[in-house]
KEBA-596299 format. One record per residue (C-alpha): z, x, y; residue number from 1. Coordinates in pm, 1 decimal. Each point is the difference from the previous one (the first is absolute). Last residue first. Layout:
<recs>
((Z, X, Y), NUM)
...
</recs>
This chain:
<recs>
((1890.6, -2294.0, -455.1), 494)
((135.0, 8.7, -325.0), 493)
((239.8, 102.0, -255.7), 492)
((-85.1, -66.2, -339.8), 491)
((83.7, -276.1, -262.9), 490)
((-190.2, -181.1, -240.4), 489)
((109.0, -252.7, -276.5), 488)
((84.5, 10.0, -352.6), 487)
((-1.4, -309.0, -202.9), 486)
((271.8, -190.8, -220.5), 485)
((339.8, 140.1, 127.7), 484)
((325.5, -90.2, -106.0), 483)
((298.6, 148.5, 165.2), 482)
((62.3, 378.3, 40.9), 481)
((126.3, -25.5, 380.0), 480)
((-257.4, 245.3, 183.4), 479)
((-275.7, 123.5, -255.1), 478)
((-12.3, -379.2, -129.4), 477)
((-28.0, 10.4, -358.5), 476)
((-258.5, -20.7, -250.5), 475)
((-200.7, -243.0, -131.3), 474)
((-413.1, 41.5, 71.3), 473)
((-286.1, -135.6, 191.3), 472)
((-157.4, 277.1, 263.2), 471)
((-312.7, -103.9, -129.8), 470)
((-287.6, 154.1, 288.7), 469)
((-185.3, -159.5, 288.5), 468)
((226.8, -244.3, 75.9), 467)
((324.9, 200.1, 154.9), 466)
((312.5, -150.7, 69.3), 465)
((12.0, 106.4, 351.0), 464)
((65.5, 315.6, 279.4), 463)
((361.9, -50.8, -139.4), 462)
((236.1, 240.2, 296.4), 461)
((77.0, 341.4, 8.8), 460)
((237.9, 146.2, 295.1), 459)
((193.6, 111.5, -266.5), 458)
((420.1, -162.6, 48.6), 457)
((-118.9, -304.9, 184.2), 456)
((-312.0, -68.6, -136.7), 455)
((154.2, 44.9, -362.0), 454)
((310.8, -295.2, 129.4), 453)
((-274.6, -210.5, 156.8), 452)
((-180.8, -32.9, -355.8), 451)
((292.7, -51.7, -152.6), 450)
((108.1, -295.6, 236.6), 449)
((-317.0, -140.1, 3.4), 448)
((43.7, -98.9, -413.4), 447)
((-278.2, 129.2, -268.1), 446)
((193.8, 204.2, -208.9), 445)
((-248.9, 284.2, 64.1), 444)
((-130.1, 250.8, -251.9), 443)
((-200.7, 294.2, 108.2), 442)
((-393.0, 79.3, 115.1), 441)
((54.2, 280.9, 296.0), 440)
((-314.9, 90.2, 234.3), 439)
((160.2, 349.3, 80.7), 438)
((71.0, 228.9, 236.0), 437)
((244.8, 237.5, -145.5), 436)
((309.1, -174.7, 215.6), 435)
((-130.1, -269.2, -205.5), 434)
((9.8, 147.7, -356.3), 433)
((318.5, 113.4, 19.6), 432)
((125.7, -321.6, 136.5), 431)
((-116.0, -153.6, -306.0), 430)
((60.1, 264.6, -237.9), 429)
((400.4, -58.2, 111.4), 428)
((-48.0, -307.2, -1.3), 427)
((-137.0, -46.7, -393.3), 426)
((-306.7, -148.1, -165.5), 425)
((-272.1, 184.4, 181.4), 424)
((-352.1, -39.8, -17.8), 423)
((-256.9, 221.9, 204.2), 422)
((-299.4, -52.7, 251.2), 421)
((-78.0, 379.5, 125.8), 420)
((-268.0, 48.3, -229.7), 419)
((-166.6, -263.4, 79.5), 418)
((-8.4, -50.2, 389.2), 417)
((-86.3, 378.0, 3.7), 416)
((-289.1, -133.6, -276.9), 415)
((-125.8, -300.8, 175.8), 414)
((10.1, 196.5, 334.5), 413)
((-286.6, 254.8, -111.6), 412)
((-173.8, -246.0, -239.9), 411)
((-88.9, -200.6, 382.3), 410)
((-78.4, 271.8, 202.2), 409)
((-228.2, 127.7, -311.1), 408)
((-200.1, -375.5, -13.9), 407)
((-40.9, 42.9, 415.5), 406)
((-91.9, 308.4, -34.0), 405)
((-283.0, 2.7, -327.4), 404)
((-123.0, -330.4, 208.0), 403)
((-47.4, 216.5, 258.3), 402)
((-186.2, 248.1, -201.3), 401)
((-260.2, -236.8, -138.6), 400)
((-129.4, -129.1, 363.7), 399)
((22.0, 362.8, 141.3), 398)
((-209.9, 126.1, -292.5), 397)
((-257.1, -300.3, 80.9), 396)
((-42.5, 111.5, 387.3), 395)
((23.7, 382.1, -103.6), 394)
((-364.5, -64.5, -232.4), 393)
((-202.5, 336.5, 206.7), 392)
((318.1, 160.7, 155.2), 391)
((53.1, 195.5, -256.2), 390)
((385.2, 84.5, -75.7), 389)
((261.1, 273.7, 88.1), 388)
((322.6, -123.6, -102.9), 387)
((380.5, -28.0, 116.3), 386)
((317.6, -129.4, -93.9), 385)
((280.7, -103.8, 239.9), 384)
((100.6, -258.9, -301.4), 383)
((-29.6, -323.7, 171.7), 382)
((-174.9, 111.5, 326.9), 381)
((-312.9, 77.7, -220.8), 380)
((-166.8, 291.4, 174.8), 379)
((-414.2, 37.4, -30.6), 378)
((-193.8, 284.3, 109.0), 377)
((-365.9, -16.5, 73.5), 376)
((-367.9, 81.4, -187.2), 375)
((-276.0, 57.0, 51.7), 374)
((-18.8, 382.0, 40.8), 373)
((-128.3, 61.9, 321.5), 372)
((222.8, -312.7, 90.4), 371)
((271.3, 160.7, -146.2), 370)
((-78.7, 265.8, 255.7), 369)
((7.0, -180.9, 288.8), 368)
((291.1, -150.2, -13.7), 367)
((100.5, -346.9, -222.1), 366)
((364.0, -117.0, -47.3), 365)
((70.2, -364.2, -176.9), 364)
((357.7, -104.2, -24.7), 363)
((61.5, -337.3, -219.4), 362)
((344.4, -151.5, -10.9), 361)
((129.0, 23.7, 372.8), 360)
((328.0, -6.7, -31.2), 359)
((138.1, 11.9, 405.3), 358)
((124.9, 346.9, -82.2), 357)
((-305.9, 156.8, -112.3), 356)
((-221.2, -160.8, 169.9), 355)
((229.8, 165.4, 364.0), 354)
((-44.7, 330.5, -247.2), 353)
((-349.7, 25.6, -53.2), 352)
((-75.6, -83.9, 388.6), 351)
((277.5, 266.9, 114.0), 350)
((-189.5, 199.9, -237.8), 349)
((-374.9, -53.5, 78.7), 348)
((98.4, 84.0, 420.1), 347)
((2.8, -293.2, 219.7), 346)
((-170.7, -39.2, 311.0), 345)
((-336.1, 0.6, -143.4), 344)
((7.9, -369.0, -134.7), 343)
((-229.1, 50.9, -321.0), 342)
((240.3, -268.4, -212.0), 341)
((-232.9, -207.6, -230.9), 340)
((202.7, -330.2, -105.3), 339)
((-84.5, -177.1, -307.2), 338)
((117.1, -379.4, -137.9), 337)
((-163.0, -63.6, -343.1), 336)
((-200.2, -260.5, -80.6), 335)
((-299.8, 139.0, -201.9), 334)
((-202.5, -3.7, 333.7), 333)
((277.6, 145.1, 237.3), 332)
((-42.8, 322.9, -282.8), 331)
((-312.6, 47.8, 32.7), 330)
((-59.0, -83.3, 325.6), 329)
((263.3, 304.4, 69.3), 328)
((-156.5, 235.4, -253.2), 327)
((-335.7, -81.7, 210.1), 326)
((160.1, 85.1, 347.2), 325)
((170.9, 310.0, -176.5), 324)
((-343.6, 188.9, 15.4), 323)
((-101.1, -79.8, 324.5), 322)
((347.2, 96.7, 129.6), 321)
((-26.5, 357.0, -197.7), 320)
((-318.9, 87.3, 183.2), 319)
((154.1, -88.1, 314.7), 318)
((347.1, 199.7, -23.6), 317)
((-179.2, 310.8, -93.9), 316)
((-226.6, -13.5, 327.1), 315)
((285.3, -92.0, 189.7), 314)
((221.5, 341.5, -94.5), 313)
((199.9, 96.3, -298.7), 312)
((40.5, -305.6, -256.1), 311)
((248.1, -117.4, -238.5), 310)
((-82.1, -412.8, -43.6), 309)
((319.4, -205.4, -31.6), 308)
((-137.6, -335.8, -243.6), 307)
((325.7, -275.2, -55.0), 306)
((-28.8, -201.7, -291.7), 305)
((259.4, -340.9, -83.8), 304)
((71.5, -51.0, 384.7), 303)
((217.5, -291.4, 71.0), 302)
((142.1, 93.3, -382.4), 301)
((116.8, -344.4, -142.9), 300)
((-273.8, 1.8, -327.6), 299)
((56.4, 401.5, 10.7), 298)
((351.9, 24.6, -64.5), 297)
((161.6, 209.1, 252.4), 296)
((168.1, 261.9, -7.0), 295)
((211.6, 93.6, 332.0), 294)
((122.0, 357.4, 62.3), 293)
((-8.2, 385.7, -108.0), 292)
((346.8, -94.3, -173.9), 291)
((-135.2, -279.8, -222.3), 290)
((-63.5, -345.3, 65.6), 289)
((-11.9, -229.7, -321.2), 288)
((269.7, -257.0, -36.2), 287)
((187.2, 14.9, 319.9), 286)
((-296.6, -11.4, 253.9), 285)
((-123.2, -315.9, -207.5), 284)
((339.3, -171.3, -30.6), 283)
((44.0, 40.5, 406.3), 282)
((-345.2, -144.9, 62.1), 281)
((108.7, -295.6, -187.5), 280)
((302.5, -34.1, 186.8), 279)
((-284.4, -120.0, 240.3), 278)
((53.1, -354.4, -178.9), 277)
((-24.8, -212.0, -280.2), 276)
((103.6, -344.9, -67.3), 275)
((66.8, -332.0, -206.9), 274)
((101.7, -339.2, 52.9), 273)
((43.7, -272.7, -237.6), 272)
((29.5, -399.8, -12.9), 271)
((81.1, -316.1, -150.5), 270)
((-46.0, -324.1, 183.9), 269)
((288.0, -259.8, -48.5), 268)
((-80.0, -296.2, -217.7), 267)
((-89.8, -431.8, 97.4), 266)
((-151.6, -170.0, -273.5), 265)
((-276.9, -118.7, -27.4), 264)
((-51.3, 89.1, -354.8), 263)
((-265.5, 261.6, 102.2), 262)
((198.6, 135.2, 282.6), 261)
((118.5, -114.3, 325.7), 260)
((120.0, 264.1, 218.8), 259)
((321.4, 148.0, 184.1), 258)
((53.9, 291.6, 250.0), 257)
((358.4, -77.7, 176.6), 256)
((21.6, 322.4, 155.2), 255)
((275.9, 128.4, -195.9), 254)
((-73.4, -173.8, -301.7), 253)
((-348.7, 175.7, 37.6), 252)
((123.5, 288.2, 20.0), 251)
((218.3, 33.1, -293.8), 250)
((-260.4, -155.8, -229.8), 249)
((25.7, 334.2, -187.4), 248)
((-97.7, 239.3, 180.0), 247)
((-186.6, 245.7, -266.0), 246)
((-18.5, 287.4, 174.2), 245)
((-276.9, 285.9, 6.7), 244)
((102.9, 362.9, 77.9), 243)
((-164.8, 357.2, 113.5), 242)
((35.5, 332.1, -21.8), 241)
((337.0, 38.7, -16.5), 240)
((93.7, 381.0, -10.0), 239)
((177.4, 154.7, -287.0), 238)
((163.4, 388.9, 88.7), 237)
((-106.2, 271.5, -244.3), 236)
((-86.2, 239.0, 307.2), 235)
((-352.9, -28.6, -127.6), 234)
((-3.0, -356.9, 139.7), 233)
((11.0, -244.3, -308.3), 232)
((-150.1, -393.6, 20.6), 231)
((120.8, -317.4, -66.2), 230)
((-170.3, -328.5, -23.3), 229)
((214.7, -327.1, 10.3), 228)
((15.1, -319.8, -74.6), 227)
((346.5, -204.7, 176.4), 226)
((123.1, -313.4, -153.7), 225)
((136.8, -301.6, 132.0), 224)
((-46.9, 104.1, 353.5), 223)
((237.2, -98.3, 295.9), 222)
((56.1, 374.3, 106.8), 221)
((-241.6, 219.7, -207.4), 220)
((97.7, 154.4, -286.9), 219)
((282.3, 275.4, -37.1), 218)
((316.5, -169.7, -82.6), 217)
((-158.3, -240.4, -264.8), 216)
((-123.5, 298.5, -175.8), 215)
((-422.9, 43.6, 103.0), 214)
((-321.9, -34.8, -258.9), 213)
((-218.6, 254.0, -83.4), 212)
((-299.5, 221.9, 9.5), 211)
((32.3, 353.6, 0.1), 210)
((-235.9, 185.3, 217.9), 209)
((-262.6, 290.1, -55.6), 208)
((-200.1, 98.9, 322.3), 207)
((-359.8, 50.5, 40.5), 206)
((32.0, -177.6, 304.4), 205)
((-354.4, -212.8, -91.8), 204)
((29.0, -41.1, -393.1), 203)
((421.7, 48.7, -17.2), 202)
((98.3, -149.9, 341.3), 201)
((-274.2, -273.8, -22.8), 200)
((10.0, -128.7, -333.7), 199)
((405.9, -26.0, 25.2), 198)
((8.2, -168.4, 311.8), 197)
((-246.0, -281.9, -173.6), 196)
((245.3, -0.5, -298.9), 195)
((244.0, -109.8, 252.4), 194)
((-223.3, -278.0, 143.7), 193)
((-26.2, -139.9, -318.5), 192)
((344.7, -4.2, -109.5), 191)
((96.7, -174.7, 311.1), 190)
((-284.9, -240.3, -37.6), 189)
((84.5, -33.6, -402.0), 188)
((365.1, -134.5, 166.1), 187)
((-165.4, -240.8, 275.4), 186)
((-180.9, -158.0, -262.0), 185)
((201.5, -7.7, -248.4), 184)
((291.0, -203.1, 243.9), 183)
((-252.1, -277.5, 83.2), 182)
((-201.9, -113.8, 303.2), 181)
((-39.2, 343.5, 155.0), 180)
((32.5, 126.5, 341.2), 179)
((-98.6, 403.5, 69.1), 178)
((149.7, 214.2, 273.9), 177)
((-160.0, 330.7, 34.4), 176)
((118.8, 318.7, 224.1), 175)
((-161.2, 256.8, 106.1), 174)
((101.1, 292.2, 166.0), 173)
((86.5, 230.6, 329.4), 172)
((306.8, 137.9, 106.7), 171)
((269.3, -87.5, 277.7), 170)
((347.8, 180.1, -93.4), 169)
((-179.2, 269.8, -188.4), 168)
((142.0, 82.8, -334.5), 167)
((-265.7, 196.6, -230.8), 166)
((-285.5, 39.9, 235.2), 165)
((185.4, 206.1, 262.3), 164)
((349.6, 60.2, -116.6), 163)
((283.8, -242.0, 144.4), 162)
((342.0, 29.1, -94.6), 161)
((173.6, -263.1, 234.0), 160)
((-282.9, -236.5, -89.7), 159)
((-57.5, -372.3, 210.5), 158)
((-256.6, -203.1, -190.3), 157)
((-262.7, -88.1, 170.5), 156)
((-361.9, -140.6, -98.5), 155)
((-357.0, 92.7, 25.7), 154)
((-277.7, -251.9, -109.3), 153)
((-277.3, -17.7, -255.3), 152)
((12.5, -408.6, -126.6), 151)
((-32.6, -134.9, -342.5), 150)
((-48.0, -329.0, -110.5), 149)
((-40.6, -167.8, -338.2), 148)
((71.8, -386.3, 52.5), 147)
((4.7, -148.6, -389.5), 146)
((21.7, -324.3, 90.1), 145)
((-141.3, -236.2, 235.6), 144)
((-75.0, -252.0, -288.7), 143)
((318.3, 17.9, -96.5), 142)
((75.9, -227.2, 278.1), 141)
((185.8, 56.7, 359.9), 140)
((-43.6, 351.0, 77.4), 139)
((-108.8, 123.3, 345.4), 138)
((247.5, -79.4, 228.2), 137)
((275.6, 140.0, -200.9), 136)
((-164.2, 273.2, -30.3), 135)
((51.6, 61.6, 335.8), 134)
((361.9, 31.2, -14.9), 133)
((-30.3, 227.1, -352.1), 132)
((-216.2, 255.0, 221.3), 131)
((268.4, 53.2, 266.4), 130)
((284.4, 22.2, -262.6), 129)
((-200.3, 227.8, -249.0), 128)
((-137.6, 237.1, 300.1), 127)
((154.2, 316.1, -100.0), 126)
((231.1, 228.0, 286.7), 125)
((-187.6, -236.1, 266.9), 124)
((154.9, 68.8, 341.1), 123)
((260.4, -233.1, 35.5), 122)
((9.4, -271.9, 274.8), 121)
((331.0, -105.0, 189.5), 120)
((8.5, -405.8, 90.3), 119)
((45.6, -101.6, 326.1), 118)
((-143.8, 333.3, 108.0), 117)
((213.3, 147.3, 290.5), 116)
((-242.1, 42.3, 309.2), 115)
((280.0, -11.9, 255.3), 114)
((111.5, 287.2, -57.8), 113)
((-340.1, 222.0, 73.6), 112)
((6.4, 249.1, -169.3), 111)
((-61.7, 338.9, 252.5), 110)
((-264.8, 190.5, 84.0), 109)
((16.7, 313.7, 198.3), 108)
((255.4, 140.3, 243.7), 107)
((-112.3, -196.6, 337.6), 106)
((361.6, -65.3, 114.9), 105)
((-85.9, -371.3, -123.2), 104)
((-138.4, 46.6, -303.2), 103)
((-307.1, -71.7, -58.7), 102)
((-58.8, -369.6, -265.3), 101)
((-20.9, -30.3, -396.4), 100)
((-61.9, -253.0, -165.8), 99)
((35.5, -248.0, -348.1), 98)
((324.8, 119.4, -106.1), 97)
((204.8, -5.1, -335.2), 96)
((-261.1, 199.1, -232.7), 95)
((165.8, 129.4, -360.0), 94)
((-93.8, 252.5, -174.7), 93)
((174.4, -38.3, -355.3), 92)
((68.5, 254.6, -306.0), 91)
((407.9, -89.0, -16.9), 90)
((-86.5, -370.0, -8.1), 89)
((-313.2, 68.5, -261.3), 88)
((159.9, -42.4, -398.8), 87)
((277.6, -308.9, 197.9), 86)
((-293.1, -96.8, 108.4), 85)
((-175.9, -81.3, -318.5), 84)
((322.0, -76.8, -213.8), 83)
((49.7, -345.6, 243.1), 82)
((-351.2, -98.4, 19.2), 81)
((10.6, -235.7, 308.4), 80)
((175.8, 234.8, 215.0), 79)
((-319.7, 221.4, 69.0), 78)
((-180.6, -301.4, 174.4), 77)
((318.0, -39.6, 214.0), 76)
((-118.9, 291.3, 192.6), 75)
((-312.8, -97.0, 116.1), 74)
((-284.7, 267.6, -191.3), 73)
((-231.1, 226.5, 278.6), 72)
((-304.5, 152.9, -173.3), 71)
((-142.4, -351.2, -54.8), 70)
((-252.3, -7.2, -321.6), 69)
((-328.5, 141.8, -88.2), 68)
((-229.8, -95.8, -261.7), 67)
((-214.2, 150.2, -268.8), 66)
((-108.2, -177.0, -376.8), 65)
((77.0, 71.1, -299.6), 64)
((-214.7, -97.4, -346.3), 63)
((81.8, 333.8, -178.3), 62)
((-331.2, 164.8, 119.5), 61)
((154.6, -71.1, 319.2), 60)
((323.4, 214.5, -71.9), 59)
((-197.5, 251.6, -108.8), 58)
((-241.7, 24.9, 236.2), 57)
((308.5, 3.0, 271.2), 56)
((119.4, 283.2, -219.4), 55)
((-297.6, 211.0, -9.8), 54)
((-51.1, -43.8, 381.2), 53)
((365.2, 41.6, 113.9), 52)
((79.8, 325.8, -219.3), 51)
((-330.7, 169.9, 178.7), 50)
((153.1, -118.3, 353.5), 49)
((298.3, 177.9, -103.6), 48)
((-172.3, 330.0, -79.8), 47)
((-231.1, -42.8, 339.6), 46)
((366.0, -93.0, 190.5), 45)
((124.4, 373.1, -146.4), 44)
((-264.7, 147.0, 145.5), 43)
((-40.1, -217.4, 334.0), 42)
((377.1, 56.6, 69.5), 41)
((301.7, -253.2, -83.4), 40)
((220.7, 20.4, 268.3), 39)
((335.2, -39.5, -94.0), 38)
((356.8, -192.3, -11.8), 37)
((342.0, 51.8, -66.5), 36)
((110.3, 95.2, 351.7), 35)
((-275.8, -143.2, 276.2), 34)
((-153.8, 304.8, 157.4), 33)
((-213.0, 35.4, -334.6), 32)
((25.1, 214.4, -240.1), 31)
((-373.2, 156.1, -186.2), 30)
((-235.8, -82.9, -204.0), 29)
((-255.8, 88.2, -244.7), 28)
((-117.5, 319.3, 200.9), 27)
((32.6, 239.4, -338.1), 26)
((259.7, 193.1, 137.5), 25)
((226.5, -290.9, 140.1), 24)
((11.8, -173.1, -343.4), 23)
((5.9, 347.3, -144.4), 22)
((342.8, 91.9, 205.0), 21)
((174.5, -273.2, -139.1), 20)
((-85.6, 24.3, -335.4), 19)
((117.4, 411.0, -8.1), 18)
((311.7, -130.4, 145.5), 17)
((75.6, -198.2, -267.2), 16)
((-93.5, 213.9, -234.4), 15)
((200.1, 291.3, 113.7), 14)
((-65.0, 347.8, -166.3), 13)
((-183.8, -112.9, -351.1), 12)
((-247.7, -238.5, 247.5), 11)
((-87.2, 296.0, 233.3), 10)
((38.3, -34.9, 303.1), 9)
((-381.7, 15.2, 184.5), 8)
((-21.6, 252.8, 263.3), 7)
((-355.7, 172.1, -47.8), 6)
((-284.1, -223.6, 174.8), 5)
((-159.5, 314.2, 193.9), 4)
((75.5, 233.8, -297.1), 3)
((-268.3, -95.3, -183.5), 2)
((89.2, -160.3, -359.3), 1)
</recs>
């Protein structure tokens, strides 16, 4: 790596740190004057806006549809569901006044106290209460059922430990609310839509997750049940990746949202909500970045091939643009997004270093004498391996060998997710085992008070019961020795 870009921590030093400085490194974002929240920058916006399109087709191939809803929630909304607000109360934003007006010794702005809201407003921390009110005025027979909407919106949720992308206090996502006529429905929805989270963080993230369902103290507040995906950082910590509730009908007691069904009869509307967000970006640093910077997967990369010709004077620079303007058609042609860096005020290895560190998968360099020679040198950011190759056929190579990255990315974190995934049957392993980093399968007696007693005393908590593998077997609980008929997963997380 030139030494322009030099500075990274690196991860075995202070991981933490090491994430934090990338973020800024790699111009994804960066703090913003308002504490606990950032500026997402064009790079890292061009990765999220990547996430966005795949998803929203997703989500519409799945029979969804986009909305939008209020940003600003009245106050009482959020007392209908009793367990939802008592999950956000601590998290709220809350709006009292309507203006502002200039001081009077000429100091600025001031709030204006007569302006006191009648009511105070909360700035959305999930939309459930605001969208469940207007639901109301939409369903009346089952014929209006299923309603599968999704909306792209920010929320805020205030963080005393904020991180940028992983705990932001205002932060960017989706979030889907479905209505269903019968409790199946809106319970294979939630299952669905989790299995859709799945398909895109291992095919398009290139990141392995466990799928799986929340303990009663860790789903959402005012769900019935709580799916799950969960993915490793390479500091062994768990990060949730993304959930889908099954509400219950919850909600629509709250909100009075009633039908008529097939008998005539009169039923309460059954419902989910699910969501990812720019934590996203935070599980994809995590996963696969390395100590010379960011890599990326190439089906989110901004820029899957960048082209830095090595040239000496004009003349040079000239014959080697004609060349590359054909390698670039190429490649745009079969799909593939290219950039061709000649600026002049940059030397090659500030330029192979700045690709370097924002994960650039596909590094073409071409100077006059490998075009003597036909041929150019290619660097895959996924290994730091290069190759001298013809240029005559690079288009198709290029195709082939980004699938080779993205499908190596992917075996890569499978197998440090593996092989640090263990089973313990006692504490003492237990808490071993966690201080070690580990994803942790082990007995639990199933009660809340168990499970807070192990957070308490490890700092680990149950990611979920997992789905994806048996973890059905008798044994004990790790903590009290009683009866236990599955194993479930624990880690500490972000």
């Amino acid at each position: 790596m030139a030494t322009e870009l030099k500075g990274l921590t690196k991860r075995s030093e202070n991981y933490s740190q090491w994430y934090n400085e990338l973020v800024v490194k790699a111009d994804l974002a960066e703090q913003a004057p308002v504490r606990g929240c950032m500026v997402i920058k064009p790079y890292g916006y061009a990765i999220w806006e990547k996430m966005h399109e795949v998803l929203d087709a997703k989500f519409k191939e799945t029979g969804h549809q986009n909305a939008y809803f209020p940003l600003l929630i009245p106050k009482s909304y959020l007392s209908r569901e009793a367990e939802h607000v008592e999950g956000f109360a601590k998290e709220c934003a809350v709006v009292t006044h309507y203006r502002l007006k200039n001081a009077e010794d000429g100091s600025g702005v001031i709030v204006d106290p007569a302006a006191k809201l009648e009511e105070e407003l909360i700035i959305r921390p999930t939309s459930e209460t605001i969208i469940w009110s207007t639901y109301k005025n939409w369903i009346k027979s089952y014929r209006d059922l299923p309603i599968l909407i999704n909306q792209w919106a920010n929320v805020m949720r205030w963080e005393m430990r904020p991180r940028l992308f992983l705990r932001t206090a205002e932060f960017l996502w989706q979030e889907g609310h479905t209505a269903h006529a019968t409790r199946e429905e809106a319970e294979a929805e939630a299952r669905k839509m989790q299995n859709v989270y799945a398909d895109f963080a291992q095919n398009w993230m290139a990141l392995p997750v466990v799928r799986g369902v929340k303990s009663e103290t860790e789903r959402f507040a005012g769900a019935l049940d709580t799916y799950t995906i969960e993915s490793m950082t390479q500091d062994g910590k768990a990060l949730q990746c993304g959930t889908s509730h099954f509400l219950g009908q919850n909600f629509a007691k709250a909100f009075e949202v009633q039908f008529v069904d097939r008998e005539n009869k009169l039923d309460y509307v059954w419902a989910t909500s699910w969501g990812v967000s720019t934590r996203l970006m935070g599980a994809l640093i995590m996963a696969h970045s390395d100590d010379n910077g960011l890599v990326l997967p190439p089906k989110l990369a901004p820029i899957q091939v960048v082209i830095v010709p090595i040239y000496k004077n004009a003349e040079d620079l000239q014959k080697i643009d004609a060349r590359v303007a054909s390698i670039v058609d190429g490649l745009k042609a079969r799909g593939i997004s290219v950039k061709y860096d000649n600026a002049d005020n940059k030397r090659p290895g500030f330029k192979f270093a700045d690709y370097e560190v924002k994960g650039v998968p596909v590094r073409l360099v071409l100077g006059m004498r490998d075009l003597e020679n036909g041929t150019l040198e290619v660097m895959r950011r996924d290994t730091l391996e290069k190759e001298s190759m013809p240029i005559e056929g690079i288009e198709d190579r290029v195709v082939t060998l980004l699938d080779e990255i993205q499908e190596n990315i992917f075996r890569k974190a499978l197998s440090y997710r593996d092989e640090r995934m263990v089973k313990v049957d006692t504490y003492d392993e237990f808490k071993e085992q966690i201080e070690n980093g580990r994803f942790v399968l082990a007995h639990w007696d199933g009660t809340p008070e168990t499970e807070a007693k192990i957070k308490e005393e490890t700092k680990a908590t149950i990611r979920c019961i997992p789905m994806d593998f048996d973890t059905t077997e008798d044994g004990k609980c790790i903590y009290t020795g009683k009866p236990s008929s599955r194993r479930v997963l624990f880690a500490r997380s972000y």
